[in-house]
DRENLO-405959 format. One line per field, with one value per atom (N, C-alpha, C): x, y, z. Coordinates in pm, whole numbers, plus 50000, padded with zeros to 5 digits. Layout:
! DRENLO-405959
px = (X:...)
py = (Y:...)
pz = (Z:...)
***
This chain:
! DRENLO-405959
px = (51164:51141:51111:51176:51142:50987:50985:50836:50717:50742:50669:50657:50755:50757:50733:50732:50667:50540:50502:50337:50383:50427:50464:50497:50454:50531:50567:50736:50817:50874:50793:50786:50919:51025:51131:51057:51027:50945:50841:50749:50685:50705:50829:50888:50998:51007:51099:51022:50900:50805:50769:50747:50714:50875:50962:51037:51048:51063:51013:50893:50833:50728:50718:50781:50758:50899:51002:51138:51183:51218:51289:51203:51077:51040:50993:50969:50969:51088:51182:51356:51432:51354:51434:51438:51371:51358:51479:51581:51712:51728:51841:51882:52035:52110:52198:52185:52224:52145:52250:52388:52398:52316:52249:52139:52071:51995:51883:51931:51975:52060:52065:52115:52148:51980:51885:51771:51664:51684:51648:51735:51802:51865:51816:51785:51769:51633:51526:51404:51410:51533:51600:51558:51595:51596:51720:51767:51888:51955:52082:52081:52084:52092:52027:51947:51798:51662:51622:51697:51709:51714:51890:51867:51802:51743:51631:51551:51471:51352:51389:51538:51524:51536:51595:51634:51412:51328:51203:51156:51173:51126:51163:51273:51311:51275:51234:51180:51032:51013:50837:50846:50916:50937:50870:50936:50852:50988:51121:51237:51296:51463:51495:51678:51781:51898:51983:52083:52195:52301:52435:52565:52629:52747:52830:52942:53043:53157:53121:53164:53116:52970:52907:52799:52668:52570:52457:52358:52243:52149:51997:51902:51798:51668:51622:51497:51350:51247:51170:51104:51072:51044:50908:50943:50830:50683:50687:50584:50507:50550:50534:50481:50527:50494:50370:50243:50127:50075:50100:50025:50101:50224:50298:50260:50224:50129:50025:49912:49763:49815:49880:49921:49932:50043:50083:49952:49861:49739:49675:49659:49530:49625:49739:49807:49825:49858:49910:49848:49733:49681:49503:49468:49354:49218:49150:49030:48891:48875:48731:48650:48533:48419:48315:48292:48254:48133:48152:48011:47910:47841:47737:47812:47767:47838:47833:47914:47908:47866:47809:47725:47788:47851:47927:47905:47850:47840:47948:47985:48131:48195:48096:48114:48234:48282:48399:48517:48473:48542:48633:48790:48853:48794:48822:48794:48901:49036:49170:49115:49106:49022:48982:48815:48735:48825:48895:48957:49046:49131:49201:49140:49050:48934:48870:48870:48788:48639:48572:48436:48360:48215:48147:48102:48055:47922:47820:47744:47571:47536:47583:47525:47582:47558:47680:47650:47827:47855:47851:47755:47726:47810:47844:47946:47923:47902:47909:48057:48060:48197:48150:48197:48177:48267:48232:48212:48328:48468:48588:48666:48698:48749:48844:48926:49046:49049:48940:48905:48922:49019:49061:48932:48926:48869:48802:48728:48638:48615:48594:48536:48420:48291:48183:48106:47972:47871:47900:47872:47899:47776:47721:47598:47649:47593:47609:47432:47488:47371:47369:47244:47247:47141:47149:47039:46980:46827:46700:46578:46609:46494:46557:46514:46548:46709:46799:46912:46963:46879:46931:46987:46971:46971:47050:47140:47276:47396:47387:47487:47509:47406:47346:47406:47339:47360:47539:47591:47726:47810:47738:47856:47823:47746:47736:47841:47846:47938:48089:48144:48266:48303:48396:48453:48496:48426:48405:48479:48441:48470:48640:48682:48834:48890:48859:48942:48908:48819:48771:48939:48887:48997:49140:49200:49315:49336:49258:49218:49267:49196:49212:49369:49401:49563:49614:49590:49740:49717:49586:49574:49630:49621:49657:49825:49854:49978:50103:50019:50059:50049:49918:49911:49996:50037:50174:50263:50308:50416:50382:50263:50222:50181:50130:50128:50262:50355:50488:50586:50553:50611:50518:50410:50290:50408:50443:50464:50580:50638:50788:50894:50886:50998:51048:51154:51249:51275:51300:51346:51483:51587:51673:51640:51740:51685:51680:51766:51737:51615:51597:51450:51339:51333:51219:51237:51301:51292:51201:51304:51209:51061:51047:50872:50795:50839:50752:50736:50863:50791:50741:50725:50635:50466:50496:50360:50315:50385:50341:50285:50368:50353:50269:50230:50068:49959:49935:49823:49800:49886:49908:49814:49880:49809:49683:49593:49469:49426:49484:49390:49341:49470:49478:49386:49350:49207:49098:49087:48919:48871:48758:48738:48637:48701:48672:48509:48445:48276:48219:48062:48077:48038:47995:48008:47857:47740:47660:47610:47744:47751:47852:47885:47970:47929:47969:47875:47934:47857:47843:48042:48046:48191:48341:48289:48412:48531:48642:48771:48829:48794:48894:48912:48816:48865:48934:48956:49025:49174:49218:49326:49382:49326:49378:49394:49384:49393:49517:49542:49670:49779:49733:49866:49923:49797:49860:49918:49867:49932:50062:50074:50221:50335:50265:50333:50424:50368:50419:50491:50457:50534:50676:50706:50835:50880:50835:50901:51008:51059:51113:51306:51274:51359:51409:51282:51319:51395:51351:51408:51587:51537:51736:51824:51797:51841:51893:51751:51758:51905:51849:51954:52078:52114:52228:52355:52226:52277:52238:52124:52064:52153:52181:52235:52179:52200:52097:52217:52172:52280:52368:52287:52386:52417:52473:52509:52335:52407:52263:52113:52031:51927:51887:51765:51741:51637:51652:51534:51438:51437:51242:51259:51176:51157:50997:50946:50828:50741:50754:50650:50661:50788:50734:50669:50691:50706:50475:50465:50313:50206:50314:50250:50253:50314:50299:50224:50183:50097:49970:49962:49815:49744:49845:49829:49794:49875:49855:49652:49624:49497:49404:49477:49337:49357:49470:49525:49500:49435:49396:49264:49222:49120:49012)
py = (48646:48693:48582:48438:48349:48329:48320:48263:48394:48491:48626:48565:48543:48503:48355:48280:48172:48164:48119:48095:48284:48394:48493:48481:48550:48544:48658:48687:48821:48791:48899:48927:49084:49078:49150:49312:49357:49448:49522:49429:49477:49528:49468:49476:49626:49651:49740:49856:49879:49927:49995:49894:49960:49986:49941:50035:50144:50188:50339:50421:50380:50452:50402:50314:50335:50436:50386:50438:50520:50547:50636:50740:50736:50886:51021:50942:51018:51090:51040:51066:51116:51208:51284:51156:51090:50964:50939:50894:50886:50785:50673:50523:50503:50426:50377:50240:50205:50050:49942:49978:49919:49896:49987:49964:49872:49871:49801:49724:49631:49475:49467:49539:49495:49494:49565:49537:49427:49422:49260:49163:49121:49026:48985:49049:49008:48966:49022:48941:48786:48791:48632:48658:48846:48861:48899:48765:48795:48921:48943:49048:49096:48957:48926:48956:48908:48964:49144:49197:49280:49416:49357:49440:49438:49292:49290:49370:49392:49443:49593:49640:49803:49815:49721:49767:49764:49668:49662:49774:49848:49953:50064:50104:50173:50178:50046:50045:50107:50046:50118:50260:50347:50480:50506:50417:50397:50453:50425:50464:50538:50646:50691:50645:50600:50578:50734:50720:50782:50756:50831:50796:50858:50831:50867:50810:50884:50753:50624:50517:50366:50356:50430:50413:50450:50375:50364:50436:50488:50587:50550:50550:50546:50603:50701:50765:50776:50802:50794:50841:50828:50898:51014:51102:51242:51180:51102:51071:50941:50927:50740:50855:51006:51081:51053:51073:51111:50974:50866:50706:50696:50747:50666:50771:50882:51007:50912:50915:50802:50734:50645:50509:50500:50604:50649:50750:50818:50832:50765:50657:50497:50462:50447:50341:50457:50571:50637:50754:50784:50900:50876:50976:50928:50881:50773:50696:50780:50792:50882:50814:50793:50747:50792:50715:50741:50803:50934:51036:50986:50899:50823:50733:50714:50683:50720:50698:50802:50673:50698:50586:50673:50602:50635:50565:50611:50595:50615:50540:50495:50375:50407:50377:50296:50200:50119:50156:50175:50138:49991:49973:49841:49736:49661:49560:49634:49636:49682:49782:49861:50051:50059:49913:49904:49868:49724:49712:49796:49882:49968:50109:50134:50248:50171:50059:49993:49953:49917:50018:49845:49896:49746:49784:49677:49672:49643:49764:49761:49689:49735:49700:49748:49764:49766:49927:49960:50100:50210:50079:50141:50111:50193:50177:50219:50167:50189:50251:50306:50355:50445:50438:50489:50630:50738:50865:50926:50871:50912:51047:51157:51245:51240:51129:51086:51023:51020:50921:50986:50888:50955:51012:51096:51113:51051:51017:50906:50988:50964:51032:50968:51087:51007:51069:51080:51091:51015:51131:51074:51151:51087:51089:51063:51174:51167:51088:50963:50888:50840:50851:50777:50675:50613:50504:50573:50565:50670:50561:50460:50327:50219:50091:49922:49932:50039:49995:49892:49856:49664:49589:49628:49516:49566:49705:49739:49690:49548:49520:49343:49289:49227:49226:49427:49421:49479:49486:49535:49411:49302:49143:49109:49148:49110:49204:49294:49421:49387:49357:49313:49184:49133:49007:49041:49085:49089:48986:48901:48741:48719:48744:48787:48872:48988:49086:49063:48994:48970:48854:48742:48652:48715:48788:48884:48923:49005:49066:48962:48838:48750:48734:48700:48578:48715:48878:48935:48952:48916:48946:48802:48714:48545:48580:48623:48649:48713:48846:48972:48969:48925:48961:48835:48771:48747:48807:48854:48988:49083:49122:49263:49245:49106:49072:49070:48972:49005:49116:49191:49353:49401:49374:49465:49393:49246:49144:49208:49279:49289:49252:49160:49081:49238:49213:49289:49224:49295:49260:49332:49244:49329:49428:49534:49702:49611:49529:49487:49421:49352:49296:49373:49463:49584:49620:49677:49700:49615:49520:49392:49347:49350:49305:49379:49540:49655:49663:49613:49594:49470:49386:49288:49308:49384:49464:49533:49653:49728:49646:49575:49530:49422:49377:49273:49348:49438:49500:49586:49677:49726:49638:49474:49439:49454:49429:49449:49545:49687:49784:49868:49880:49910:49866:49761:49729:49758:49718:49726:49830:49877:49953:50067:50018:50060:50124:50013:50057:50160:50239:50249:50101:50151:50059:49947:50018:49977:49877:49904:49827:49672:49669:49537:49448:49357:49191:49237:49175:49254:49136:49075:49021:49055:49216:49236:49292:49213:49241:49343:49435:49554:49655:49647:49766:49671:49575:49479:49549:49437:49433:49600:49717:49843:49853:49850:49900:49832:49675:49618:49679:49693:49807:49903:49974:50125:50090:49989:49925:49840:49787:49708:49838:49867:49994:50060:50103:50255:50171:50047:49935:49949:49888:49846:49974:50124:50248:50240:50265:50302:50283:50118:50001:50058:50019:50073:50129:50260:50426:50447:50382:50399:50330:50223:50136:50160:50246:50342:50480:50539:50653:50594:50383:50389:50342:50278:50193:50237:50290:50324:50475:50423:50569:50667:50732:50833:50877:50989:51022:51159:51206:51283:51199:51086:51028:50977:50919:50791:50947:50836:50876:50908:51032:51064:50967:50939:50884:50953:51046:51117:51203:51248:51373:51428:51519:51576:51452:51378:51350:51225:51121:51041:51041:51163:51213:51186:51278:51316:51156:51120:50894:50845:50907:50803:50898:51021:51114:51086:51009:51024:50886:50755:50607:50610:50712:50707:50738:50792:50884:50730:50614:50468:50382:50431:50324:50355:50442:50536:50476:50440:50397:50497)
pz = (51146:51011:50912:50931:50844:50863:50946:50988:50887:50912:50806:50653:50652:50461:50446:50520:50431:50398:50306:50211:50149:50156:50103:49947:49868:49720:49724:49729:49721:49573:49556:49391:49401:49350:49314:49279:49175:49122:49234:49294:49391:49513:49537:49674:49628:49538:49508:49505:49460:49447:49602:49674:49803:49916:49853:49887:49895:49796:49757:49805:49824:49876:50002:50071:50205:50300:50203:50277:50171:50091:50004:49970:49907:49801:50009:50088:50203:50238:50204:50231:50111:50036:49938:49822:49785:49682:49620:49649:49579:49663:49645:49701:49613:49685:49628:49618:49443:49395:49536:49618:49695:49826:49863:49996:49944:49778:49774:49780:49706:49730:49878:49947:50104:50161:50140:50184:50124:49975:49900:49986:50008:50086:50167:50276:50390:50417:50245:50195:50086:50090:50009:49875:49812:49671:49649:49519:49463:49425:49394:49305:49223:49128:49034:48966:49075:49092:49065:49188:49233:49034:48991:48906:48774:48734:48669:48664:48794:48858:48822:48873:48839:48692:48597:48464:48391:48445:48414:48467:48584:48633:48535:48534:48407:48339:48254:48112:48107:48248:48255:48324:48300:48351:48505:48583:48780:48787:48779:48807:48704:48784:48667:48741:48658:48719:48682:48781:48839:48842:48799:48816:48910:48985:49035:49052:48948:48939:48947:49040:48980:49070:49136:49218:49129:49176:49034:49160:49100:49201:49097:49186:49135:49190:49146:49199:49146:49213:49130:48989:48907:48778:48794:48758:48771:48746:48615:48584:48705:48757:48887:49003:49017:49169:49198:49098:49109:49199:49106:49119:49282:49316:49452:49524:49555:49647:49660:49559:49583:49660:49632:49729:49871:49893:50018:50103:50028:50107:50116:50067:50143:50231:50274:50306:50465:50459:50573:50606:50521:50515:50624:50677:50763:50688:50734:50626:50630:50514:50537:50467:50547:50498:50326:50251:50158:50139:50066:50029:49948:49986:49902:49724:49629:49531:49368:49341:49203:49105:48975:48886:48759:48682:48549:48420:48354:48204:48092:48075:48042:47902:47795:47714:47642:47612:47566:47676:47793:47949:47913:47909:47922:48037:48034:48169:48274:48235:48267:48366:48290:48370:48450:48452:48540:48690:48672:48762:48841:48742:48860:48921:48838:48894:49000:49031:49104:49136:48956:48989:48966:48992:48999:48864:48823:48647:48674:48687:48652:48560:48438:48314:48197:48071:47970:48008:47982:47998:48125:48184:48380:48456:48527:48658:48782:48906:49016:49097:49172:49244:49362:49518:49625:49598:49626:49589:49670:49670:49794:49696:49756:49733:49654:49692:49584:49496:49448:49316:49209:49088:48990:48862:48796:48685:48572:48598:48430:48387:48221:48116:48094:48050:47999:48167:48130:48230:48378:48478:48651:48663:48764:48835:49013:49117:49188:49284:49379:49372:49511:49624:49738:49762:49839:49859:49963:49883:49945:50004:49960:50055:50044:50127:50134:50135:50185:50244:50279:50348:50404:50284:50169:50062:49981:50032:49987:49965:50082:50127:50033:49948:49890:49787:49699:49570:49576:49648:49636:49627:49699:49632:49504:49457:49273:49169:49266:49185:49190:49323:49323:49410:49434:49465:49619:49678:49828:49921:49904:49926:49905:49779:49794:49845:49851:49949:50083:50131:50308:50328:50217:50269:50251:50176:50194:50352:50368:50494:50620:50597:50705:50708:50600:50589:50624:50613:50717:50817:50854:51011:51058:51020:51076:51039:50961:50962:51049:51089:51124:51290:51338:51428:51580:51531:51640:51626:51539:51577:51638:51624:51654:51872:51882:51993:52061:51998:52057:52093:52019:52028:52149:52168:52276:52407:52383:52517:52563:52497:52490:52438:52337:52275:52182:52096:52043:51884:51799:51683:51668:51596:51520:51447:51457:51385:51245:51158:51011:50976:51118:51115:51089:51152:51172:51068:50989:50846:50761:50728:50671:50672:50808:50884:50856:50856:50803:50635:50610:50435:50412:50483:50454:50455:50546:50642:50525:50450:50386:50276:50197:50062:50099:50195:50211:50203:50263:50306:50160:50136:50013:49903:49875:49788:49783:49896:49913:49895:49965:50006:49866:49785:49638:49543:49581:49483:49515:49716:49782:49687:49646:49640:49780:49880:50031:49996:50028:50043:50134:50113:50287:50353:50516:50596:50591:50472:50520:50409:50318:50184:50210:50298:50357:50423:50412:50518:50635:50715:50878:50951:50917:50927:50876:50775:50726:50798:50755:50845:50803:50706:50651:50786:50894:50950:51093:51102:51157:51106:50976:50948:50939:50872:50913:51039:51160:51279:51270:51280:51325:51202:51076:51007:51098:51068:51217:51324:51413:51520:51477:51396:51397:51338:51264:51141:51258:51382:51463:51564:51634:51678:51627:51491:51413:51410:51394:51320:51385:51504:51570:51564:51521:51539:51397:51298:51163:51096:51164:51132:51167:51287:51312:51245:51191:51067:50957:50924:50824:50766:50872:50918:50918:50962:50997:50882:50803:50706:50576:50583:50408:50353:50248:50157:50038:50050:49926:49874:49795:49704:49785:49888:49959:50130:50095:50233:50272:50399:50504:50503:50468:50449:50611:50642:50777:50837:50950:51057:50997:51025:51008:50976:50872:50759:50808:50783:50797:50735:50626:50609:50645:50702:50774:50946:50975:51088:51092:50964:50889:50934:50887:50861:51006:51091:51201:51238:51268:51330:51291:51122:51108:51204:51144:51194:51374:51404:51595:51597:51490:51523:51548:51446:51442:51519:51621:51722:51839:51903:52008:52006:52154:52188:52234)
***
């Protein structure tokens, strides 16, 4: 596990973040602030850290706290469901190829916006964006748009639009990262069940960073070297690897507000059923 986190920046907030959405909002979203500390730990976040991070979460309505006699509880906030559903469908949900791309006119658009809509800049007020089902709502004129000649040179005008070049190298450092574990588990080696916990949120909250921005092109809009469908396969593949070890961990040690949280709920049950579908040869 040391070896996972070094060159790593475990950012408190973030890591708390995908807590939740990887192990808790699946498991009835409730935690006791003692598990988290016991699972920050064993990522070398204080607890210190730890309740900083939930009192900032709070403040930014991602969390909501809980009492019980001297035991503190924290779940997710109604308003955080929508943004941590999205999340959890890029991350576990099956990948579908993009329906040509939508072109948006978008008048005093933030920079902010652009970036987390994920969209490229044509030109003032123009926006490019690959046409995925789950794409949130702009205001202001959408145009539905395909490339009808000189295709070849799709792949061209789509690195002027976004920073390609950074999300490829993302891509690389978790596969250079990731994939000796993921080999070692194939070899047979074993992790501690606390380990497997850990490794899988490392797993999550790397890949996560990336995938959340790509704005996942189609295939014919990408340099012929891109690793995005690399590094997804070894997610799915390490992801269903670690569950196992994980889960019982989970069940053995983690607490919710009605007692140890379960191994598998329908919808983590949902996440490894979809991930088996990109790991199948």
């Amino acid at each position: 596990m040391p070896l996972l986190q070094q060159g790593l920046t475990i950012r408190a907030p973030a890591m708390i973040v995908t807590i939740y959405g990887d192990i808790v909002v699946p498991r009835g979203g409730v935690l006791w602030m003692g598990t988290l500390v016991e699972i920050c730990a064993r990522l070398g976040i204080s607890e210190t850290l730890v309740r900083t991070a939930v009192s900032r979460l709070v403040a930014a309505e991602q969390l909501v706290g809980e009492r019980d006699g001297r035991r503190s509880y924290y779940r997710l906030a109604s308003g955080a469901r929508t943004e941590f559903a999205a999340a959890a469908r890029l991350l576990y949900g099956p990948q579908a190829e993009a329906d040509g791309f939508l072109i948006h006119h978008a008048p005093g658009l933030s920079d902010e916006v652009a970036r987390r809509f994920r969209l490229g800049r044509m030109g003032p007020d123009l926006y490019l964006r690959p046409n995925h089902p789950e794409n949130a709502t702009l205001s202001g004129l959408t145009f539905s748009a395909d490339v009808m000649k000189d295709g070849g040179l799709l792949a061209e005008y789509a690195a002027t639009l976004w920073d390609l070049g950074s999300f490829a190298d993302e891509y690389r450092a978790m596969i250079d990262l990731f994939s000796p574990l993921s080999a070692a588990l194939e070899q047979g080696e074993t992790l501690l069940p606390a380990d497997a916990v850990s490794a899988r949120l490392l797993l999550v909250q790397v890949y996560r960073a990336v995938l959340l921005r790509d704005p996942r092109l189609p295939a014919d809009a990408l340099p012929l070297d891109w690793p995005g469908l690399a590094a997804r396969r070894l997610f799915a593949r390490l992801y269903r690897s670690l569950s196992p070890l994980a889960d019982a961990h989970i069940a053995a040690r983690f607490e919710g507000r009605d007692g140890h949280l379960p191994a598998e709920t329908a919808e983590t049950a949902a996440r490894l059923q979809s991930l088996s579908l990109e790991t199948a040869d």
